[in-house]
C-alpha positions in Angstrom: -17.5 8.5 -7.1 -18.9 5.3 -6.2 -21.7 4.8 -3.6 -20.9 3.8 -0.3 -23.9 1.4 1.6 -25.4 2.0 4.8 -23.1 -0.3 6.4 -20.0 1.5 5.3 -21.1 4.5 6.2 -21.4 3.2 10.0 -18.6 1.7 10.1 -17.1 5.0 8.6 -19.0 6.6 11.5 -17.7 4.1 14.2 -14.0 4.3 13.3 -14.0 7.8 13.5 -15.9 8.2 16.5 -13.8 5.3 17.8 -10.3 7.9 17.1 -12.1 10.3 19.0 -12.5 8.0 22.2 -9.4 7.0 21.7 -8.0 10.9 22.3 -10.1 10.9 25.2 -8.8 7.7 26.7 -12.5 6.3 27.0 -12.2 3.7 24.0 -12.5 0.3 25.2 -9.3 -1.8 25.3 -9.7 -4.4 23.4 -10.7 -1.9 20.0 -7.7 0.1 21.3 -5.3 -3.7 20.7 -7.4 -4.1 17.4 -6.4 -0.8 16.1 -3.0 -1.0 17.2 -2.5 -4.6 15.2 -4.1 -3.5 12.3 -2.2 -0.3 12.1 0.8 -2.3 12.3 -0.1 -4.6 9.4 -0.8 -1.1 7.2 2.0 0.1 8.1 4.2 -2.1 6.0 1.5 -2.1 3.1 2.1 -0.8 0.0 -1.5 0.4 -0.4 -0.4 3.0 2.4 0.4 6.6 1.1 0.6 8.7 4.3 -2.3 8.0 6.7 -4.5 6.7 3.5 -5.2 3.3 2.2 -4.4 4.8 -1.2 -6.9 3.9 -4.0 -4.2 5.2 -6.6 -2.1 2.2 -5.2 -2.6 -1.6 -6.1 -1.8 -5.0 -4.5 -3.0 -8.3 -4.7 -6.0 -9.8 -2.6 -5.0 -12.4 -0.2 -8.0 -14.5 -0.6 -8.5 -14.1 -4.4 -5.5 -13.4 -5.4 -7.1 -10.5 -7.6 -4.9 -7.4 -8.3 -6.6 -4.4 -6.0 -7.0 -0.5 -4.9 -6.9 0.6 -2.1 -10.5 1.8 -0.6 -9.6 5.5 0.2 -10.2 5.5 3.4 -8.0 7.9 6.7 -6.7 4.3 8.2 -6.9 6.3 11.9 -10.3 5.3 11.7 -10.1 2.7 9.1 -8.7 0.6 12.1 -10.5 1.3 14.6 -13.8 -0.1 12.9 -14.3 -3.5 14.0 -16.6 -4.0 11.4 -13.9 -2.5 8.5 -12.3 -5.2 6.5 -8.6 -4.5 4.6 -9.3 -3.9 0.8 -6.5 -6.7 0.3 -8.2 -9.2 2.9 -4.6 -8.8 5.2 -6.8 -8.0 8.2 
């Protein structure tokens, strides 16, 4: 299993505090539009298996153009990180 850095784990740590704001109805607004247009663009992905960004699942990095996994992560909180990027540079 590979390490994850101190700056993945906050942002691990944000996102899922973020989803529990978010049941409360105290996360901010403009993290709550974030989330929402994030989800939308994983929502079509093919990295997407359930509510995971799948890293059994491959695409192709917007930037690089390299073919890619998907990180693993529950995308509930995945896109609800600010900091969070998308494994395949879509977001």
């Amino acid at each position: 299993m590979a390490t994850r850095n101190q700056s993945q784990i906050e942002q691990i740590f944000t996102g899922w505090a973020n989803v529990v704001k978010d049941k409360f109805n105290t996360l901010d607004p403009a993290t709550k539009v974030l989330g929402e247009t994030r989800m939308k663009i994983c929502d079509e992905c093919d990295l997407r298996l359930g509510s995971t960004c799948s890293p059994n699942r491959t695409g192709i990095h917007l930037e690089t153009g390299i073919v890619t996994k998907g990180c693993g992560c529950g995308l509930a909180a995945k896109t609800l990180s600010p900091e969070s990027n998308c494994p395949l540079a879509k977001w």
